[in-house]
C-alpha positions as CSV (number, residue, x, y, z in Angstrom):
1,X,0.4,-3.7,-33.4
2,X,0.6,-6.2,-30.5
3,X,3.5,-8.4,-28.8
4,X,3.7,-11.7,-29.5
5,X,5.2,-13.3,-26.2
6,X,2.8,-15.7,-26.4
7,X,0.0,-17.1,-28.3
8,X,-1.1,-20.2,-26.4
9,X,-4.9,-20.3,-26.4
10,X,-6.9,-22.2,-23.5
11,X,-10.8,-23.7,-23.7
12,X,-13.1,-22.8,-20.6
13,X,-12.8,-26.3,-19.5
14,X,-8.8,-25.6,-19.3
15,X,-9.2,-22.1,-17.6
16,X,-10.9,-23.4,-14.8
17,X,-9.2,-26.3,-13.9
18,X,-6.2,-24.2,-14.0
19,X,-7.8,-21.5,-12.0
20,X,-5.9,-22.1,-8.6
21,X,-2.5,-21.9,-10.7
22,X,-3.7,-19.3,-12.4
23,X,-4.7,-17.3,-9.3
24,X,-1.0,-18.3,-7.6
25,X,0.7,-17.3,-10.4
26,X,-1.0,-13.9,-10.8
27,X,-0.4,-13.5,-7.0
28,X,2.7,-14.3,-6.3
29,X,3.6,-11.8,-9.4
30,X,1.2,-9.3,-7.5
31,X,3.1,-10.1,-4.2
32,X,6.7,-9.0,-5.3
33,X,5.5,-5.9,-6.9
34,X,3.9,-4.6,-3.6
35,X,7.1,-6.2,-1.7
36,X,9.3,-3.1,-3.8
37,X,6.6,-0.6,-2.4
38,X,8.2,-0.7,1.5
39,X,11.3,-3.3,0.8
40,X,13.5,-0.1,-0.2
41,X,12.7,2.0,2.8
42,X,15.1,-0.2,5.3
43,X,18.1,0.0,2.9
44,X,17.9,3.7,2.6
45,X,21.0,4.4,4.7
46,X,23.2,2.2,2.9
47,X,22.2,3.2,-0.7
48,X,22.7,6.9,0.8
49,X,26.1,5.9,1.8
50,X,27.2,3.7,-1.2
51,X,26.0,6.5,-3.8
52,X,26.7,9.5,-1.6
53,X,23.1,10.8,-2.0
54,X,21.4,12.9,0.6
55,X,18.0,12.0,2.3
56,X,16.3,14.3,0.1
57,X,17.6,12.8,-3.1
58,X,17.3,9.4,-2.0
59,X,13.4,9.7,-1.4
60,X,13.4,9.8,-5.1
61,X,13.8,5.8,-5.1
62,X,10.9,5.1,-3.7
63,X,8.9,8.3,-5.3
64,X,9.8,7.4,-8.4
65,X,8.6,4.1,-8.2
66,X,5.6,5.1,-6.5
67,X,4.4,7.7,-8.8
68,X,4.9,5.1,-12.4
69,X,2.9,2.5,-10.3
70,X,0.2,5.0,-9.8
71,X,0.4,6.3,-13.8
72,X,0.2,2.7,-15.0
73,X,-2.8,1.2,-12.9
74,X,-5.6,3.1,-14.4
75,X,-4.5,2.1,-17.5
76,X,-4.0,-1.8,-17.7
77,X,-7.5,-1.9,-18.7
78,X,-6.6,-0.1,-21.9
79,X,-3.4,-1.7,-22.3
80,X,-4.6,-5.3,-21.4
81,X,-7.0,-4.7,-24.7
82,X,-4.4,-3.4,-27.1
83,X,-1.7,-6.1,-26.1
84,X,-3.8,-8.8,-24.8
85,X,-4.3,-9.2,-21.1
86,X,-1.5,-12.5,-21.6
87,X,0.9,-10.2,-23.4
88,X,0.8,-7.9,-21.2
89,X,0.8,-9.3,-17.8
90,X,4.1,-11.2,-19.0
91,X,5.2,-8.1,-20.9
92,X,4.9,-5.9,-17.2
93,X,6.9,-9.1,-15.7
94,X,9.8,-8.9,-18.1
95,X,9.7,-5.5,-17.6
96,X,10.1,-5.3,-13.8
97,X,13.0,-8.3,-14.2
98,X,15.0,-6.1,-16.3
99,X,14.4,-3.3,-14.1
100,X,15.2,-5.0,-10.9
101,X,18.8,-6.1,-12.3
102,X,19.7,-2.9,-13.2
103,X,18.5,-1.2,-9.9
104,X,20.9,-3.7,-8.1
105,X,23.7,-2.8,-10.6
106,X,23.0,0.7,-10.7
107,X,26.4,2.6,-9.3
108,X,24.7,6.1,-9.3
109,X,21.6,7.8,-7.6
110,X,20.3,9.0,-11.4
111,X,20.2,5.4,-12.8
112,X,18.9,4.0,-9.9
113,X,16.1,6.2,-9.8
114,X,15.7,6.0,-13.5
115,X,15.8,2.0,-13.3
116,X,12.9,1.8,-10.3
117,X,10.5,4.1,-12.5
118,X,10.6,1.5,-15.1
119,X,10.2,-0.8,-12.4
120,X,7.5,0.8,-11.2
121,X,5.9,0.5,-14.9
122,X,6.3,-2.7,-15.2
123,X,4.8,-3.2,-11.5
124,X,1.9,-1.0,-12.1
125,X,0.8,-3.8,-15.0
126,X,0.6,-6.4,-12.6
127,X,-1.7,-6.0,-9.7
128,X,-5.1,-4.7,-11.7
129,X,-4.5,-7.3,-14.9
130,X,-3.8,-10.1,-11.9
131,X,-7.2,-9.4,-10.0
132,X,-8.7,-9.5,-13.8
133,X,-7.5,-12.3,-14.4
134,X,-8.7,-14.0,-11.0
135,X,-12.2,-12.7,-11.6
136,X,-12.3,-14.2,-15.0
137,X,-11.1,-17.7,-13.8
138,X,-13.4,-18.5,-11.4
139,X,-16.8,-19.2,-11.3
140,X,-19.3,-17.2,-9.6
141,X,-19.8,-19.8,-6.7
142,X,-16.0,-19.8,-5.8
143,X,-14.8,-16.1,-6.7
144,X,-14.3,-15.7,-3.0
145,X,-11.8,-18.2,-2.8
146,X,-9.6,-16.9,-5.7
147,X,-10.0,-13.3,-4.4
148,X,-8.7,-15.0,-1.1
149,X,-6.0,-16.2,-2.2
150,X,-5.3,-12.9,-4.2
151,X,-5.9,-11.0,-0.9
152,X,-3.3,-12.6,0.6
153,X,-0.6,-11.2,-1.9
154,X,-2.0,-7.9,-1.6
155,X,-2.3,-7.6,2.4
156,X,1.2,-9.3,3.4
157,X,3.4,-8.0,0.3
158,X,3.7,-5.0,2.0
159,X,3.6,-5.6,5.4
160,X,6.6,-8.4,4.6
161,X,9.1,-5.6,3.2
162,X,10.7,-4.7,6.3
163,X,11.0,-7.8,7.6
164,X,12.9,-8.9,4.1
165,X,14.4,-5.7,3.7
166,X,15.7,-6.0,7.3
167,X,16.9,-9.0,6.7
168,X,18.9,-8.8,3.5
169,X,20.3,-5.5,4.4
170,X,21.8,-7.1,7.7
171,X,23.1,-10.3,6.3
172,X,23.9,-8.3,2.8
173,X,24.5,-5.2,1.0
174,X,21.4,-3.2,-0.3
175,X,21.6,-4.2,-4.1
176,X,19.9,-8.0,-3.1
177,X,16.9,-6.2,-2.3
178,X,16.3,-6.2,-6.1
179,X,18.1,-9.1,-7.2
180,X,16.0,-10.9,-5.2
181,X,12.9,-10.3,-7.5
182,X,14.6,-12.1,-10.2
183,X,13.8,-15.8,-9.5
184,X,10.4,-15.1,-8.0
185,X,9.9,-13.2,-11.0
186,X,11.6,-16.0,-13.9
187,X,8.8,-18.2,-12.1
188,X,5.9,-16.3,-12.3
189,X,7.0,-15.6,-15.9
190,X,7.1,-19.7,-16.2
191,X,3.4,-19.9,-14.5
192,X,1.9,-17.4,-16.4
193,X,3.4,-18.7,-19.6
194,X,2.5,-22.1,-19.0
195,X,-1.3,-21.1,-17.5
196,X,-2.1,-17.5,-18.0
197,X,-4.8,-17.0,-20.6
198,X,-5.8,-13.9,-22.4
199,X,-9.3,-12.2,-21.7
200,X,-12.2,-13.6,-23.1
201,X,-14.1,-10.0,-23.3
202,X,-11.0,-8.5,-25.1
203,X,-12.0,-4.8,-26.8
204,X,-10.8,-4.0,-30.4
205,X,-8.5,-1.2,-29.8
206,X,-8.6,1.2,-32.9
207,X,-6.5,3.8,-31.9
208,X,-4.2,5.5,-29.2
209,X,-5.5,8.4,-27.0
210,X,-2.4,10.1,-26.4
211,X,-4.0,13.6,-25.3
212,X,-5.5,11.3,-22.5
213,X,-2.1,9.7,-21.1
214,X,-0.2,12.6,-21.3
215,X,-2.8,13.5,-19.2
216,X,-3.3,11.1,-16.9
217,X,0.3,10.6,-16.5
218,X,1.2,14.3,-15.9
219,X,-2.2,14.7,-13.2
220,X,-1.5,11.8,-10.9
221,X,2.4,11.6,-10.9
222,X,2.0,15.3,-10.0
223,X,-0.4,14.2,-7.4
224,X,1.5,11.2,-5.8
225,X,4.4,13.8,-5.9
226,X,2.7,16.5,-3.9
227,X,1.3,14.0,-1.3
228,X,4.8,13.0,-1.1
229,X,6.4,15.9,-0.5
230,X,3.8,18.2,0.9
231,X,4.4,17.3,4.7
232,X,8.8,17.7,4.1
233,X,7.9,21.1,2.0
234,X,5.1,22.7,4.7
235,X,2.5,22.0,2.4
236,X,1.0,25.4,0.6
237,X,3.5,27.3,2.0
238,X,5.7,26.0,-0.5
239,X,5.3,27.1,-4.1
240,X,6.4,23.9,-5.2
241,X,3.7,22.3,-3.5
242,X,1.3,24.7,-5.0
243,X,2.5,24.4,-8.4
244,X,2.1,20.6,-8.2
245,X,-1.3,21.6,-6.9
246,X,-2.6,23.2,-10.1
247,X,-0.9,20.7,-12.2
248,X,-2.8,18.6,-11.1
249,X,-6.5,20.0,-10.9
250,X,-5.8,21.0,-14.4
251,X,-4.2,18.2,-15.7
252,X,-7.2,16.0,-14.1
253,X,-9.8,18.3,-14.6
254,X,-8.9,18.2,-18.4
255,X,-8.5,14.4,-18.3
256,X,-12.0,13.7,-17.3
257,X,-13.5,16.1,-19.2
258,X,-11.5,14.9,-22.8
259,X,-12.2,11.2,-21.4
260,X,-16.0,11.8,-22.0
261,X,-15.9,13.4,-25.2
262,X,-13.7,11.1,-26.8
263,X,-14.9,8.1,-29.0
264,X,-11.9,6.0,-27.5
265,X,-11.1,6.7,-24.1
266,X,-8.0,5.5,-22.3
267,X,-10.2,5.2,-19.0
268,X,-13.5,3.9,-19.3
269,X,-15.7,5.7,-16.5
270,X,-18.6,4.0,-17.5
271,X,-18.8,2.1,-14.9
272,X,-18.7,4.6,-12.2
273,X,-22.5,4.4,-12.9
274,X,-23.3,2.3,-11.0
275,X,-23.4,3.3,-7.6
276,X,-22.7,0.2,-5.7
277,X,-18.6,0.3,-7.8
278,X,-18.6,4.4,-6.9
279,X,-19.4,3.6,-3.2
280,X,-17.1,0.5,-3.0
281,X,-14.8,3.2,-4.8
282,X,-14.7,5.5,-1.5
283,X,-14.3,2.6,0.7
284,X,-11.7,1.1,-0.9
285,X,-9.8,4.7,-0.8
286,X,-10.4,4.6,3.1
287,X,-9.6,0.8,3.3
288,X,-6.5,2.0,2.0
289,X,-5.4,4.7,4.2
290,X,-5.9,2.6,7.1
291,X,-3.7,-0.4,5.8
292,X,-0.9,1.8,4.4
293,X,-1.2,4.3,7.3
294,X,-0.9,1.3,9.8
295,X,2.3,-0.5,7.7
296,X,3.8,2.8,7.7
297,X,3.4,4.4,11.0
298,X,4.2,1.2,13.3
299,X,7.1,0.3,11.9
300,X,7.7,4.1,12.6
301,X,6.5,3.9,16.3
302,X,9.1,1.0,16.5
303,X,12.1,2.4,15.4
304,X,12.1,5.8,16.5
305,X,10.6,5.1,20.1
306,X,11.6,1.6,20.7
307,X,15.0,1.4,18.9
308,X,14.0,-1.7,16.7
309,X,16.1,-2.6,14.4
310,X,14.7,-3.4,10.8
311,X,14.6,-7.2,11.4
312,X,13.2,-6.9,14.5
313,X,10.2,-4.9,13.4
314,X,9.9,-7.4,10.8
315,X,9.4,-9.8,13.3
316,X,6.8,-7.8,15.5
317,X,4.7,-7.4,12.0
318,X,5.0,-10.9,10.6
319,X,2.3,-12.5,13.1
320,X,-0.5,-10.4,12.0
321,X,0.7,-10.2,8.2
322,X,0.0,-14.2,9.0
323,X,-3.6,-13.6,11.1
324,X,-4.4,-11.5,7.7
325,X,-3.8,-14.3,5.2
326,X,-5.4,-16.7,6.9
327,X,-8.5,-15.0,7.7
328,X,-8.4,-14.3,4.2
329,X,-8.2,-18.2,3.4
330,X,-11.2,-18.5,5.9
331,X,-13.4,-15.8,4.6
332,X,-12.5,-17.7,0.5
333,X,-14.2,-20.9,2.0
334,X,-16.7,-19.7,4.2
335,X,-18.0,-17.1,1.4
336,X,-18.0,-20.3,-1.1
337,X,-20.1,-22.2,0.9
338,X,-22.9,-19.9,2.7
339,X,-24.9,-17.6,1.2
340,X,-23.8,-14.7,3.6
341,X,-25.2,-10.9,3.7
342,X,-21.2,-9.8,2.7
343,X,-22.2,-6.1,3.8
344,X,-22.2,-7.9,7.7
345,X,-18.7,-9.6,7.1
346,X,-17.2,-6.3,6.0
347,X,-19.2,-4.5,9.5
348,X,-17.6,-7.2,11.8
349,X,-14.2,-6.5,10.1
350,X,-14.3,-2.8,11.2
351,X,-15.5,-3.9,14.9
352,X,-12.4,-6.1,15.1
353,X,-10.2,-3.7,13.4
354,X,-11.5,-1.1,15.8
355,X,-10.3,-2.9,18.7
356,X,-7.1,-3.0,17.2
357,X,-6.7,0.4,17.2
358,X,-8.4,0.5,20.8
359,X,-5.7,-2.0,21.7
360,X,-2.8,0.0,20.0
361,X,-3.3,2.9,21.9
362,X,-2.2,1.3,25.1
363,X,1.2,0.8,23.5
364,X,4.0,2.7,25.6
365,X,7.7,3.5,25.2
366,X,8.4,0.5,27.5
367,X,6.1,-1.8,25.4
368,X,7.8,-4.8,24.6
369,X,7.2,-7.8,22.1
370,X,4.0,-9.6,24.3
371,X,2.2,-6.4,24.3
372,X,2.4,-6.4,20.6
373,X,1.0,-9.9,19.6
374,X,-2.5,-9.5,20.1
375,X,-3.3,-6.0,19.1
376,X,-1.3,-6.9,15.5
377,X,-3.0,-10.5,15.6
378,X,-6.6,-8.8,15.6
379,X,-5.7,-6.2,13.3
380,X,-4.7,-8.6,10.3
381,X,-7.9,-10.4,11.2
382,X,-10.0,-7.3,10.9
383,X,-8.6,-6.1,7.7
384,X,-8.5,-9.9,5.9
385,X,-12.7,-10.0,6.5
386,X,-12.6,-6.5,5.0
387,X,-10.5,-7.1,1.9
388,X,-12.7,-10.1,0.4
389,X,-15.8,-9.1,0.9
390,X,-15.4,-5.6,0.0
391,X,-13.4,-6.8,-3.4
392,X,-16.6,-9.1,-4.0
393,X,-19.1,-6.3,-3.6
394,X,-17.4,-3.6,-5.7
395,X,-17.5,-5.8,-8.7
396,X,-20.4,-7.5,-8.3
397,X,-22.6,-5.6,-11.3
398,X,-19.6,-4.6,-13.2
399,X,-19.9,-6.3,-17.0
400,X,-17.0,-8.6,-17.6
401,X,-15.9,-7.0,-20.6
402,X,-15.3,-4.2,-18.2
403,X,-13.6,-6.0,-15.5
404,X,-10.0,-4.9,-16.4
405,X,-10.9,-0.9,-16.0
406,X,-12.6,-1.4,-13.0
407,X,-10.1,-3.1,-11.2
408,X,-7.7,-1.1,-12.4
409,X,-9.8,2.5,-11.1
410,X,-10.2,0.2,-8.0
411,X,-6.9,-0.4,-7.0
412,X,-5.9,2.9,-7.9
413,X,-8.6,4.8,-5.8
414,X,-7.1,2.1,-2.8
415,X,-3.4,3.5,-3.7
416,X,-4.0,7.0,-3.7
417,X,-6.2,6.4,-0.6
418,X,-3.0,4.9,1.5
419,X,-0.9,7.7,0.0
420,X,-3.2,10.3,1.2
421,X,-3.4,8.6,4.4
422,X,0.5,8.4,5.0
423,X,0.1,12.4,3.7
424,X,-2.1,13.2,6.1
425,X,-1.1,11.1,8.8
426,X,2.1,12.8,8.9
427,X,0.8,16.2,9.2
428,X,-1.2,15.3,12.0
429,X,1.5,13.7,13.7
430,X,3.7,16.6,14.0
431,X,0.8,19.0,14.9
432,X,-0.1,16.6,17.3
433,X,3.7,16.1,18.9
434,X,4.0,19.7,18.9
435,X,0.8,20.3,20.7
436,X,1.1,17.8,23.3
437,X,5.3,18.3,23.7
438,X,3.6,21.8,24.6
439,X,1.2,20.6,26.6
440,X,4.0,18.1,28.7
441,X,6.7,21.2,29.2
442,X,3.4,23.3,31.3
443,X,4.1,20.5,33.7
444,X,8.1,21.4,33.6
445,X,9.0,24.1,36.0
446,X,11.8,25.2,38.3
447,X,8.8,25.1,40.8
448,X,7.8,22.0,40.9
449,X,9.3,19.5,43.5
450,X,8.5,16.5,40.5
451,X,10.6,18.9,38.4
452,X,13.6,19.2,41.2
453,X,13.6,15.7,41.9
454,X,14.0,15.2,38.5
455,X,16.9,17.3,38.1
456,X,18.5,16.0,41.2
457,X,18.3,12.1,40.6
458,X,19.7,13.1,36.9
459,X,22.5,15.1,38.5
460,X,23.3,11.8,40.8
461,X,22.9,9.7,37.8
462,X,25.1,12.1,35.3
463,X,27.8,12.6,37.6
464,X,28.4,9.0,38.6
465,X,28.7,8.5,34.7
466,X,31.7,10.9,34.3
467,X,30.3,14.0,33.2
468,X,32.3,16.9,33.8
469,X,30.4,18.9,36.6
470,X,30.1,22.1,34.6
471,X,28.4,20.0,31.3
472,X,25.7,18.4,33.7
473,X,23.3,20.8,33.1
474,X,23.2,20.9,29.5
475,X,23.3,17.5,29.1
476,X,20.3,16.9,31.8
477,X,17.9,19.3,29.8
478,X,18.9,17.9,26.6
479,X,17.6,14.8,27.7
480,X,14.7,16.0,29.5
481,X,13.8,17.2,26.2
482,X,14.5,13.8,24.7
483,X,11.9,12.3,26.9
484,X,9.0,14.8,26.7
485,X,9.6,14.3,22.7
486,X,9.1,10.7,23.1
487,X,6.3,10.8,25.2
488,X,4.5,13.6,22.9
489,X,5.4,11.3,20.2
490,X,4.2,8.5,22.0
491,X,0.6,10.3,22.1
492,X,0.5,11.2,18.9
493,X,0.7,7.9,18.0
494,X,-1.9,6.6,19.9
495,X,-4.0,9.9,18.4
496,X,-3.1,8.4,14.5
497,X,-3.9,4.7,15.4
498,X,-7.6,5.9,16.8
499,X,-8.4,7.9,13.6
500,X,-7.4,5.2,11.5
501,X,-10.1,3.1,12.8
502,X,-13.2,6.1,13.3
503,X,-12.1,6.4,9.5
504,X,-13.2,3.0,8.7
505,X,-16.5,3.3,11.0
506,X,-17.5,6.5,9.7
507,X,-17.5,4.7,5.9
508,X,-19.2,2.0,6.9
509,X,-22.9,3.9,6.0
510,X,-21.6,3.5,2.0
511,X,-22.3,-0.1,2.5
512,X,-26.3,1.0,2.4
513,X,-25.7,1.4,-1.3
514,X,-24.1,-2.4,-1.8
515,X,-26.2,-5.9,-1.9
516,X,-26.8,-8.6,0.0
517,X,-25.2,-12.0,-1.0
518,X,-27.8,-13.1,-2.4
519,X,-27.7,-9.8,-4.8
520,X,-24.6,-11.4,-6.1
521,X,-25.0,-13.9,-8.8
522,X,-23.9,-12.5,-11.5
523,X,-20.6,-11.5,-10.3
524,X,-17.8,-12.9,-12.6
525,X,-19.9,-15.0,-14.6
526,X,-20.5,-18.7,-14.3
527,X,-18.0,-20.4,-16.8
């Protein structure tokens, strides 16, 4: 059984003089699927409002769609054979259309959540089939310049989904956040229609594992749920948490082992083999924590410490979303041209990430938007001469009949990686604000002349405002302990943004186990 959306056929000749189209279209579908991943967070007030949800219910919207992206992307290998790769990339575009339109018309918090899982389905088809489809279209010589252009989709989708969020929410109501997927996503339907073609190294599929999705589906949607929820339920102190826990050894533990004694796995592992794709594996998972951790946690330092509005994050972030897309478009032509040792453009990325970070963590409640520029400017360049090179290595020995699994295990493995970094990030930042609000408070005592100056100029300053005489106390230490929360948050921060980048440094020894350039002539295939 396969769809028949469509059953145009192309010649190699055809495929590669359509390959920049081909790479646009796959990218731009790429781009609005990672735009839903952080678009929704801004509007989350509203929707709570509109559908009288709570916070805790409403973190379903973006869980939900979360957790079916996650389910999805270690299959579009599998499902790009049993469909076609064409099929299916246009089947995973209808599908998130649909989806979209019904999440804006939704008029309760069930069918919203409901409609976004679908969404996230069809979402989870496009990213892994679209860097397929990328590495089949280009020749070997110019593979850098389509993964470039791919790159660029991939680094400033999310980083962009405040900013449009922001936006649309300001000027709008929340449902526009989804109805605007609908004509970028008729067009990319269009493109890839008009220029998409199926894979060339398509596998007979001869029948459905279904012991293997069940799963797969139940051990990772477990596992994107506990990294979810672990920090808002204490972790293992929760027996929720712990629940999800086993769920999801056992679920995984059995997936793997019924993967490799089945005849027709769902997940080919085969080519975890090779040791250059298993090492390009762990730095892709650490790539990941420190993009995602970084897109989460600024926006973050800017709201809550800074009072930024969404838009005006948006606007703080858009520069080096920019810096990132154009290094990217660089490192496509530069890579294309010069045999360079790739291993040394991916090192240089961590040093100028790594100042970045160094840069970051002289960021202050009183920072403003000039203090901001540079630090975001260099960290967009750091991670776009990461992304391309680091893409390039991982599938450099990978067979093209196997492309479409390994991308798909890639960008997984770089998925779960940010989710574990947001995870983990978050548990570390309130240890950390804890520790250090303890830490300011030693300094806090009825003793110390800082401490009664303090509390005189505040008395001055509360009782010129109007405060009724006997409130002024109260009021003083409840903003005293507003400020040594900001500034203990203010630490943490900086702590978060420096283990993002030793995080990055200490994987950069995996890149012993990767080739040179010149090691690289067989990736993709010369057409």
């Amino acid at each position: 059984m396969t769809m028949a959306i469509g059953a145009r056929e192309f010649t190699p000749e055809q495929i590669y003089s359509n390959r920049h189209w081909i790479a646009f279209t796959v990218t731009l579908a790429a781009m609005m699927e990672l735009l839903d991943t952080s678009i929704v967070n801004v509007a989350i007030s509203q929707i709570m409002g509109n559908l009288g949800a709570t916070l805790e219910e409403v973190t379903w919207v973006s869980t939900g769609y979360i957790v079916a992206n996650v389910i999805v992307l270690p299959l579009s290998g599998w499902l790009s054979n049993y469909f076609g790769r064409r099929n299916y990339f246009m089947g995973s575009i209808i599908l998130f259309i649909v989806a979209s339109f019904f999440c804006g018309n939704a008029s309760t918090l069930e069918s919203l959540v409901f409609w976004r899982i679908v969404q996230g389905l069809g979402g989870g088809g496009l990213i892994a089939t679209a860097q397929a489809s990328i590495y089949e279209a280009f020749p070997s010589k110019e593979l850098s310049a389509g993964m470039a252009i791919f790159g660029l989709g991939i680094m400033v989708g999310p980083t962009l989904g405040p900013t449009v969020g922001g936006y649309i929410t300001y000027h709008s109501s929340w449902p526009w956040i989804f109805y605007i997927n609908l004509p970028f996503g008729l067009i990319a339907l269009l493109l890839a229609n008009h220029y998409l073609p199926n894979s060339r190294f398509k596998q007979a599929v001869h029948r459905i594992d279904w012991v293997g999705i069940l799963l797969l589906a139940v051990g990772i949607g477990a596992l994107q749920i506990m990294l979810e929820r672990g920090e808002h339920q204490q972790w293992f102190d929760s027996g929720e948490i712990q629940c999800l826990a086993a769920l999801t050894i056992f679920s995984l533990v059995g997936f793997i082992w019924h993967e490799l004694h089945t005849d027709h796995p769902v997940v080919d592992f085969s080519p975890l083999k090779d040791r250059q794709f298993s090492a390009s594996l762990i730095f892709s998972f650490v790539l990941g924590m420190a993009l995602f951790g970084t897109i989460f946690y600024l926006p973050l330092y800017l709201q809550s410490l800074l009072n930024y509005n969404a838009w005006e994050t948006g606007l703080v972030i858009l520069p080096g979303a920019i810096s990132s897309g154009v290094t990217m478009a660089v490192m496509g032509k530069t890579l294309t041209k010069l045999q360079i040792d790739l291993r040394w453009i991916a090192i240089l990325g961590v040093v100028i990430f790594g100042i970045s970070m160094y840069q970051h963590q002289t960021f202050t409640t009183e920072s403003g938007h000039a203090d901001f520029f540079w630090p975001l400017i260099w960290r967009g360049v750091g991670l776009g001469m990461l992304f391309v090179p680091l893409n390039a290595l991982a599938m450099a020995r990978i067979a093209p009949e196997q492309i479409a699994g390994a991308t798909g295990l890639y960008t997984l493995i770089r998925q779960l990686g940010g989710s574990v970094g947001i995870a983990a990030a978050a548990t570390q930042f309130t240890h950390l604000q804890a520790t250090f609000k303890a830490d300011i408070s030693l300094s806090v005592s009825e003793f110390s002349q800082t401490t009664r100056d303090y509390e005189f100029l505040m008395q001055q300053l509360l009782a010129s405002k109007g405060i009724n005489y006997a409130d002024i106390p109260e009021t003083m230490y409840r903003l005293l302990d507003a400020q040594m929360t900001a500034q203990a948050s203010m630490i943490a921060f900086e702590h978060l943004f420096s283990q993002f980048s030793l995080a990055l440094v200490l994987a950069l020894p995996l890149l012993y186990f990767m080739p040179t350039a010149k090691n690289l002539d067989r990736f993709g295939g010369d057409h």
